[in-house]
GULUM-464980 format. One line per field, with one value per residue (C-alpha): x negated, y, z; residue number from 1. Coordinates in Angstrom, 2 decimals. Layout:
BEGIN
x <- X_...
y <- Y_...
z <- Z_...
resi <- NUM_...
! end
This chain:
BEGIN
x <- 0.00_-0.98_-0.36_0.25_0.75_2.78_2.56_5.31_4.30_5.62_3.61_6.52_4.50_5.96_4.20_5.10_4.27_3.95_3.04_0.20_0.62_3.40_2.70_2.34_5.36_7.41_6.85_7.89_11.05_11.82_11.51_13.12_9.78_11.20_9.41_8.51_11.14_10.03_12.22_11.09_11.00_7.05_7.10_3.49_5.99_7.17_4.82_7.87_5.77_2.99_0.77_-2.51_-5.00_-7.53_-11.29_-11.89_-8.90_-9.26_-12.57_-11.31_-8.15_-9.01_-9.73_-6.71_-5.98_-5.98_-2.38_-1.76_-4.56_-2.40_1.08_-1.08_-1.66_2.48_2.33_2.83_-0.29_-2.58_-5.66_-8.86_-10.27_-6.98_-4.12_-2.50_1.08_1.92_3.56_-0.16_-2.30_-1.57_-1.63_-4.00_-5.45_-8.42_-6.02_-4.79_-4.77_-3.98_-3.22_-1.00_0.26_3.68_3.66_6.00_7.65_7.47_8.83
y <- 0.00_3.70_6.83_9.14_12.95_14.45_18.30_20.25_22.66_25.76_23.94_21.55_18.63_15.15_12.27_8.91_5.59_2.93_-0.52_-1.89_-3.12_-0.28_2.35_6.19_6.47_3.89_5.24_8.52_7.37_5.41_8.23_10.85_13.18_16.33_16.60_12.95_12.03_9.08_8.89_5.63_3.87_3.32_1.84_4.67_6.06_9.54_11.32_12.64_11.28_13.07_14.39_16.02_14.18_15.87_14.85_12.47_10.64_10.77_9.02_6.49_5.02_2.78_5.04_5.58_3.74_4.98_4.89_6.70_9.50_9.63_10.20_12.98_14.84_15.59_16.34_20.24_21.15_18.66_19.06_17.38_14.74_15.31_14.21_10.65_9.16_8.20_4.85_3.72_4.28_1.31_2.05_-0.08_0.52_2.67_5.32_5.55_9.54_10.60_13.74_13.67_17.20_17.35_20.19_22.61_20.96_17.81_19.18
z <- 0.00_-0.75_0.27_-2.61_-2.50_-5.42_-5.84_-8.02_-10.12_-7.25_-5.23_-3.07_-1.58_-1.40_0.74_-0.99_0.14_-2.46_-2.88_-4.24_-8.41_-8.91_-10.96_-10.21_-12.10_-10.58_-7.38_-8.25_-9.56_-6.57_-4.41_-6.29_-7.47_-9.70_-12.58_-13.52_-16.04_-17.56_-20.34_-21.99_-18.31_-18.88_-22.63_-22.89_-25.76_-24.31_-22.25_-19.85_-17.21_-17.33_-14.60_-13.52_-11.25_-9.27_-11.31_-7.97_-8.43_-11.60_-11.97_-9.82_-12.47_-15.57_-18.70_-20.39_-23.87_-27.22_-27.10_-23.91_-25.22_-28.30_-26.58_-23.87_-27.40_-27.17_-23.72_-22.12_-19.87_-20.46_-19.19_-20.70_-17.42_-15.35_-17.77_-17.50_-17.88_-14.75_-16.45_-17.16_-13.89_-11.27_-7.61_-5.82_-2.16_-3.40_-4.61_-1.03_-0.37_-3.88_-5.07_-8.65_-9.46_-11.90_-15.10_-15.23_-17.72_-19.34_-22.77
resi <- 1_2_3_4_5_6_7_8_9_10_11_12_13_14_15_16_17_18_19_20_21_22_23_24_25_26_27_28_29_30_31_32_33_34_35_36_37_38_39_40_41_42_43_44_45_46_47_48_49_50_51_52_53_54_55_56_57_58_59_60_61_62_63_64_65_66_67_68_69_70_71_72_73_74_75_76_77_78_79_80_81_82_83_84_85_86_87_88_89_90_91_92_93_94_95_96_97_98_99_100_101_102_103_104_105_106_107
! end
């Protein structure tokens, strides 16, 4: 299990805790996070789900694939080393005490 911290865009904190093999984006959904919308339900085919990661956390996921790099091409804000779909990155205990950050929007 891991702690995750999401921060809206206006700066409203929400402390999540999640289990282990979820992803960032399944957690978020279960515990009602504004601003992930995750449109395609994690199919990597929307980028609605999009967030920021702070460059430690960041460093700390799997690379992303050429298909999720294609879809962060489409998505508002992204941010070269911070940008991920939430639908890809899966929470494990080393990810306890992350920080994701949500766009202002996801369109």
């Amino acid at each position: 299990m891991a702690k995750i911290k999401f921060i809206e865009h206006n700066g409203t904190e929400h402390d999540v805790e999640a289990d282990s093999g979820l992803t960032i984006m399944q957690a978020a959904v279960n515990n009602g996070i504004p601003g992930i919308v995750a449109e395609c339900g994690g199919a990597c085919s929307c980028a609605t789900c999009h967030v920021q990661l702070d460059a430690d956390w960041y460093a700390k996921t799997e690379a992303p694939s050429d298909m999720e790099n294609e879809m962060l091409e489409f998505a508002m804000g992204f941010v070269e080393n911070s940008s991920r779909l939430s639908c890809q990155v899966k929470i494990s205990d080393d990810l306890d005490g992350m920080v994701v950050r949500t766009p202002e929007s996801q369109y």
